[in-house]
PLY file of the C-alpha trace (Angstrom):
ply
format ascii 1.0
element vertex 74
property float x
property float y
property float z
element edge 73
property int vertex1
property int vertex2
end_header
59.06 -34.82 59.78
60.08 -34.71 63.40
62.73 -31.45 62.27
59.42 -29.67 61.12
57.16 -30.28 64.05
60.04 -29.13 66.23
60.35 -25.61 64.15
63.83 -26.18 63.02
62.64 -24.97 59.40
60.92 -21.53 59.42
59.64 -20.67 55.88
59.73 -17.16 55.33
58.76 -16.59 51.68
58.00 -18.51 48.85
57.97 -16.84 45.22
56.59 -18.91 42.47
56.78 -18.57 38.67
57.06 -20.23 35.73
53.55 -22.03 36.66
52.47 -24.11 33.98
48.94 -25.94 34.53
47.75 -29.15 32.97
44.23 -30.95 33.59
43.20 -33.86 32.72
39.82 -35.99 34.03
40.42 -35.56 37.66
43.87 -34.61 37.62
46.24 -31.89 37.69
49.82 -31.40 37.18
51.35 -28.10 38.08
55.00 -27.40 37.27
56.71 -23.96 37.98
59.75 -22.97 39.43
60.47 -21.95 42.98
62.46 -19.88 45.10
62.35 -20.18 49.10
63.54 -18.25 51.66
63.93 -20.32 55.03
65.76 -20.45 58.05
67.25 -23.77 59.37
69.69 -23.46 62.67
69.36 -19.45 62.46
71.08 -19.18 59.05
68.51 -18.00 56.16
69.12 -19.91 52.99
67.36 -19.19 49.52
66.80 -22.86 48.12
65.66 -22.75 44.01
64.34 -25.40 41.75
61.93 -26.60 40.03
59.12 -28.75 41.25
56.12 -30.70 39.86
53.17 -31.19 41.99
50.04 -33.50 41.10
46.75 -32.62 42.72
43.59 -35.01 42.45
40.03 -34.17 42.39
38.04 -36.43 44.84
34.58 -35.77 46.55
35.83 -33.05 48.69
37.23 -30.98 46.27
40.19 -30.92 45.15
43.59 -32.28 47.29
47.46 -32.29 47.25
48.79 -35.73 45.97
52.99 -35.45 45.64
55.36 -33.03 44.83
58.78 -33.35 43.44
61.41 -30.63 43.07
64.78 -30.39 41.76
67.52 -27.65 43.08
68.46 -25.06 40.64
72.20 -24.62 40.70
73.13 -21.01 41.62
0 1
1 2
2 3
3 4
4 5
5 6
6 7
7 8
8 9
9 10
10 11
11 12
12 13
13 14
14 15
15 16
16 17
17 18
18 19
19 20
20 21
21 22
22 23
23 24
24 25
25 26
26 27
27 28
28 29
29 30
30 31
31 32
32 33
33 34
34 35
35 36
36 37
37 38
38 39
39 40
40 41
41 42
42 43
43 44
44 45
45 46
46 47
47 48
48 49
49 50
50 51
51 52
52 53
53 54
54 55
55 56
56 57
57 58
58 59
59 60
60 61
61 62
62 63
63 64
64 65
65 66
66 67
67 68
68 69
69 70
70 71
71 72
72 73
């Protein structure tokens, strides 16, 4: 956390597809794949995976919950 309130991560781009979108009472679970462009220590990496995030509907709307990704190897 400290590393991204200092900067040291600059996202540049993020390209998602794959999306794939379940709901359920309250609930949703959005998987897709990901690829990120970012610069850490100014080198620019492309990190890919594949993530799954859950969002939950509460009585202001709907919010982020967790998200979980997995690196693609290249």
């Amino acid at each position: 956390m400290q590393a991204l309130e200092k900067g040291v991560f600059d996202y540049r781009e993020v390209d998602n597809t794959d999306v794939e979108i379940q709901t359920f009472d309250g609930l949703a679970l959005v998987n897709g794949t990901a690829e990120i462009k970012v610069v850490a220590r100014e080198k620019e990496f492309l990190l890919r995976s594949r993530y799954t995030c859950v969002w939950v509907e509460g009585p202001e709307g709907w919010q982020f919950l967790a998200w979980q990704n997995t690196p693609i190897a290249s």
